[in-house]
C-alpha positions in Angstrom: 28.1 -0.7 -2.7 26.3 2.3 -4.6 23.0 2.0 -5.2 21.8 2.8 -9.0 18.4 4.7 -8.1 17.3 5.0 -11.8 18.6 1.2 -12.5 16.8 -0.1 -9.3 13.8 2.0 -10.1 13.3 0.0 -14.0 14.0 -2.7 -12.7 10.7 -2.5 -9.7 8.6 -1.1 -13.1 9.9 -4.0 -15.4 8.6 -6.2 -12.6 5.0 -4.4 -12.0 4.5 -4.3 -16.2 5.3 -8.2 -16.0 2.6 -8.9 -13.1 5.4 -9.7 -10.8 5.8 -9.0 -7.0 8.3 -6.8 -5.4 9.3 -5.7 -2.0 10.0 -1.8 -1.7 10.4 1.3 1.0 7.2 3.9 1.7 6.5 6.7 3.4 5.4 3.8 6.6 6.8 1.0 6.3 8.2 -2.0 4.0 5.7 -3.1 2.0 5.3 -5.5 -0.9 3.7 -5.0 -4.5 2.2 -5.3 -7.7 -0.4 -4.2 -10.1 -3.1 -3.0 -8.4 -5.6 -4.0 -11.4 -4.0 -7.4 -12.3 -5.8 -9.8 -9.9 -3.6 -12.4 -10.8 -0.8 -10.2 -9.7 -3.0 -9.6 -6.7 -3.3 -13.1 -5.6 0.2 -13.7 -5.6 0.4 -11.2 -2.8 -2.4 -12.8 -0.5 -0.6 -16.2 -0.9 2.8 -14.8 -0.3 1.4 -13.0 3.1 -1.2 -16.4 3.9 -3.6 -13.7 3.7 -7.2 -14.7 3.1 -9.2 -12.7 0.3 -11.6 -11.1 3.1 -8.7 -8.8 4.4 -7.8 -5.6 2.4 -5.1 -4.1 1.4 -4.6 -0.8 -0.1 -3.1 0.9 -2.8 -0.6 3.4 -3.7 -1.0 6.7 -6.1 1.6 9.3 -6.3 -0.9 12.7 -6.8 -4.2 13.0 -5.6 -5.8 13.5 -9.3 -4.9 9.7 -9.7 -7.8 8.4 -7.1 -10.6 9.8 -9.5 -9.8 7.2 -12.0 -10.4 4.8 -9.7 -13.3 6.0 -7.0 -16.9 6.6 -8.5 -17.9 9.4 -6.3 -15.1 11.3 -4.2 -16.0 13.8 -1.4 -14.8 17.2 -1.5 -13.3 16.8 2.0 -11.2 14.1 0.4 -8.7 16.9 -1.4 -8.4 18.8 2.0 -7.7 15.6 4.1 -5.1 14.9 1.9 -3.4 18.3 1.3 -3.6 19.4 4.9 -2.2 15.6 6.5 1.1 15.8 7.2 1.6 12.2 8.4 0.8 9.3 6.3 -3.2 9.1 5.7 -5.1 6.3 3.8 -8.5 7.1 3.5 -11.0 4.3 2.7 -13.4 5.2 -0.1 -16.8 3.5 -1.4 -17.2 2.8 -5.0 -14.2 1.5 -6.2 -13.6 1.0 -9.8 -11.0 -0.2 -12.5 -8.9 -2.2 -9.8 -8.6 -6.0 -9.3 -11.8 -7.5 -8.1 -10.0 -9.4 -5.6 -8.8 -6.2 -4.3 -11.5 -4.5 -3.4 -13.4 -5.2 0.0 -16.9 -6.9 -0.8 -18.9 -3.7 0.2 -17.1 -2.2 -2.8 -14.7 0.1 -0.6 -10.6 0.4 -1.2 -8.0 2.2 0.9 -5.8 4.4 -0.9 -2.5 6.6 0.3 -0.8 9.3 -1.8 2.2 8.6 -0.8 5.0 11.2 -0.1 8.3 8.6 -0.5 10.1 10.0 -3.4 10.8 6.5 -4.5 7.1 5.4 -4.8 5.9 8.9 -6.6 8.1 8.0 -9.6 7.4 4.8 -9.4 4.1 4.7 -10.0 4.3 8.0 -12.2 6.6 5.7 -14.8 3.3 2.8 -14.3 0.8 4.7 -14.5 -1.2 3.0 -12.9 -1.5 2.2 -8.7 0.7 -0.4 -6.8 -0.7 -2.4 -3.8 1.1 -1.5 -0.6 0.9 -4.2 2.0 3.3 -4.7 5.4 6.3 -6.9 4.1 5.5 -9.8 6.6 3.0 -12.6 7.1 -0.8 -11.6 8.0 -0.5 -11.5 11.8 2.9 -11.0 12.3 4.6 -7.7 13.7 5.7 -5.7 10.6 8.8 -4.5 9.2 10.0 -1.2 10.2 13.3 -1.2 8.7 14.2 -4.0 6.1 16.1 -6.1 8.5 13.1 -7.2 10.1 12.0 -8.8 7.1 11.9 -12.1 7.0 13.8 -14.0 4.8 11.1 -16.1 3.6 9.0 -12.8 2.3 12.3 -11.2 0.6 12.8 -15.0 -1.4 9.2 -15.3 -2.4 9.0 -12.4 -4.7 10.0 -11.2 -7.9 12.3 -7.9 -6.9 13.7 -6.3 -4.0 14.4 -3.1 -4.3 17.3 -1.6 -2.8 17.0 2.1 -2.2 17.2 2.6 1.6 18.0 -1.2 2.8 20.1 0.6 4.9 18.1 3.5 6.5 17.9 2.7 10.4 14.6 5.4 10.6 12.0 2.9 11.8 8.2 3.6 9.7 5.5 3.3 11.1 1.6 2.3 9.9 -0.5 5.1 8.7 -3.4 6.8 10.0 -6.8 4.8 8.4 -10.0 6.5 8.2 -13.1 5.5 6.2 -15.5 8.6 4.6 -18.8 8.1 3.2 -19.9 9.4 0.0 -21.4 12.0 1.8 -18.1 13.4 3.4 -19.0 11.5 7.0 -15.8 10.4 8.5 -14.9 7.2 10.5 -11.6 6.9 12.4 -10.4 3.2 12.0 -6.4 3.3 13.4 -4.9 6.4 14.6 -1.4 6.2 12.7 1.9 4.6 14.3 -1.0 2.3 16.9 0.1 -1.6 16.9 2.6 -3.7 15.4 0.4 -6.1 14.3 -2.2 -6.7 11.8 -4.5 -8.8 14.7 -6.1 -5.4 15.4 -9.9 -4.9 17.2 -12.9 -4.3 15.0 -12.7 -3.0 11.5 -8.9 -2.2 11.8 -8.8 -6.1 11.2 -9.9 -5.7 8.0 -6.5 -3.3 7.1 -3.0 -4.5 7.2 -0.3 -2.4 8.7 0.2 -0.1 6.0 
């Protein structure tokens, strides 16, 4: 079967405009999404991973100049990290602003990626706005690196699945996390490809495998 990129594309935004969920390929692994400022949208997500509120998950923008909409103070080390990483990198910053409330961690911190899958990048250039990325599986269970690993009680509980790359075999892997204070201080949470689960030590916890 040929896949229509551009028709499977507007179909994933139709979704995300309608505060649906869909399940789609990143530059880690299989994640699931929505509107990253529609907390009811949001919600969804945590019930469809039995997810509790506490845990974060991050979001996805396609170019760096997106995060300042949504980040009260960004370091200057922040553009550097970002242009000089060349493996997947979220980076949790304080101060988040304009996103779901039920998004953001309670000390006010979100983790965001600019991600580097083609697919993504133009799908959140045609939202303009950024998606949630979180592992495709339930909270505590290993993730899926290819989309056969899914399970097939994730794929039926959302809105859309895409189907670009169903049938890439090239296994992801989670990103790098690291947390940086307003004042440019940074702390290393996961080192990137670590684990296959989300039951990590400390505040790696707190992420999903994303």
């Amino acid at each position: 079967m040929v896949i229509n990129y551009n028709d499977d594309l507007k179909k994933a935004l139709e979704v995300l405009k309608s505060g649906g969920t869909i399940i789609y390929p990143t530059d880690t692994v299989w994640g699931i999404g929505c509107d990253a400022t529609n907390p009811d949208a949001v919600s969804k997500l945590y019930k469809i991973k039995k997810r509790t509120e506490n845990q974060s998950m991050l979001i996805l923008v396609d170019v760096p100049q997106r995060i300042i909409q949504y980040i009260r103070i960004i370091p200057e080390i922040s553009w550097d990290l970002i242009e000089l990483s060349d493996k997947p990198l979220t980076i949790v910053f304080s101060g988040a602003k304009n996103l779901a409330s039920n998004l953001v961690h309670e000390d006010g911190s979100i983790g965001i990626r600019v991600t580097k899958d083609e697919f993504c990048r133009k799908l959140i250039a045609a939202f303009r706005k950024p998606v949630v990325s979180t592992s495709a599986n339930i909270s505590g269970e290993t993730y899926p690196s290819v989309f056969k690993d899914i399970r097939p009680e994730i794929i039926n509980s959302v809105d859309y699945v895409v189907k670009w790359r169903q049938k890439d075999k090239s296994k992801g892997q989670p990103s790098s996390i690291i947390k940086l204070g307003e004042k440019g201080d940074v702390e290393i949470i996961r080192e990137g490809g670590e684990g296959n689960r989300e039951s990590g030590k400390g505040r790696e916890r707190e992420w999903d495998n994303k």
